[in-house]
C-alpha positions as CSV (number, residue, x, y, z in Angstrom):
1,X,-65.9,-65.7,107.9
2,X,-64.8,-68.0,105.2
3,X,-66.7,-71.3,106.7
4,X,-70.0,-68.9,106.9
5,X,-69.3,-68.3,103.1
6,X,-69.1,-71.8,102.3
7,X,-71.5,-73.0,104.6
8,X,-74.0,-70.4,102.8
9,X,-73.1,-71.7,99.4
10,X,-73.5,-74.9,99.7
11,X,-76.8,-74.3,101.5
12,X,-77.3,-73.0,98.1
13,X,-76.7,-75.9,96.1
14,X,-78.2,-78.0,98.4
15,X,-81.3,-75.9,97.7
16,X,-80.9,-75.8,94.3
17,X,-80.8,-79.1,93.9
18,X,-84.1,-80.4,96.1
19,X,-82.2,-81.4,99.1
20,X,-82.9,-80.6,102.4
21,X,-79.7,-81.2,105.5
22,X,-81.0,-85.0,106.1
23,X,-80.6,-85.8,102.4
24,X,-77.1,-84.2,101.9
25,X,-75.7,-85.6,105.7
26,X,-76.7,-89.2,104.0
27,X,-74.5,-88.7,100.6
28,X,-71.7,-87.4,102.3
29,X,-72.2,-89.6,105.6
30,X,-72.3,-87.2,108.5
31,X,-75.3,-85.8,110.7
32,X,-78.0,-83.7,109.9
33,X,-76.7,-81.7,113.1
34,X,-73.2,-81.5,111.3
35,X,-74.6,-80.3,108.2
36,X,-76.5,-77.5,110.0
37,X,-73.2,-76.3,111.8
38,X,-71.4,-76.1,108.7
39,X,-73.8,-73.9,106.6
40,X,-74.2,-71.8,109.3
41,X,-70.0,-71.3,109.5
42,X,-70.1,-72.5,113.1
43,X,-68.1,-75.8,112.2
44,X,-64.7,-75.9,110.3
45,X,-65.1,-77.3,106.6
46,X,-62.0,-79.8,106.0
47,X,-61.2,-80.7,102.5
48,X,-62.2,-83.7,102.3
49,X,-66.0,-82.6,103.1
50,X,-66.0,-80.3,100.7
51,X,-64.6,-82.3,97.7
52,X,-67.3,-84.2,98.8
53,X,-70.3,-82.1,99.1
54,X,-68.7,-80.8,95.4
55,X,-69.1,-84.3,94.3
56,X,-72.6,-84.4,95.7
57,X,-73.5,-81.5,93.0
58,X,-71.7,-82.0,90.1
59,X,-69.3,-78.8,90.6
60,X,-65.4,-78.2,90.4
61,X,-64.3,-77.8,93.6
62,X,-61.6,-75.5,92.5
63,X,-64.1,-73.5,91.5
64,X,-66.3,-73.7,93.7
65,X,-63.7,-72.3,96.4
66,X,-62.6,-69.8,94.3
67,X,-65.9,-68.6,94.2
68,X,-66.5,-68.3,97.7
69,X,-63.1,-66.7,98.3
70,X,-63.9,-63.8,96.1
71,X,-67.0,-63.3,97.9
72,X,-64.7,-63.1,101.2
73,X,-63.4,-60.1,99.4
């Protein structure tokens, strides 16, 4: 449940920020197939994806999992 959370929030960002999956797999150097399986929670997010992705956008990411814990809740 918590990798669909994330997944869904990054997909978020990404959108937010004029990206599609091929232009986010290129900054943090994965697939566009990887991408896809982690915003829909059907891969697991390690840390270091995700303090990359953060990167990516600018946001804490602290924060940003604290954010997607509470919505867990």
């Amino acid at each position: 449940m918590i990798n669909e959370i994330i997944g869904q929030n990054v997909a978020a960002h990404r959108i937010a920020n004029g990206m599609d999956q091929a232009d986010l797999a290129k900054k943090i150097k994965a697939s566009q197939p990887v991408i896809s399986r982690l915003e829909s929670g059907s891969a697991q997010w390690t840390i270091e994806r995700m303090i990359l992705v953060c990167l990516v956008f600018g946001i804490d990411s602290v924060e940003f999992l604290n954010e997607s814990l509470h919505q867990k809740i």
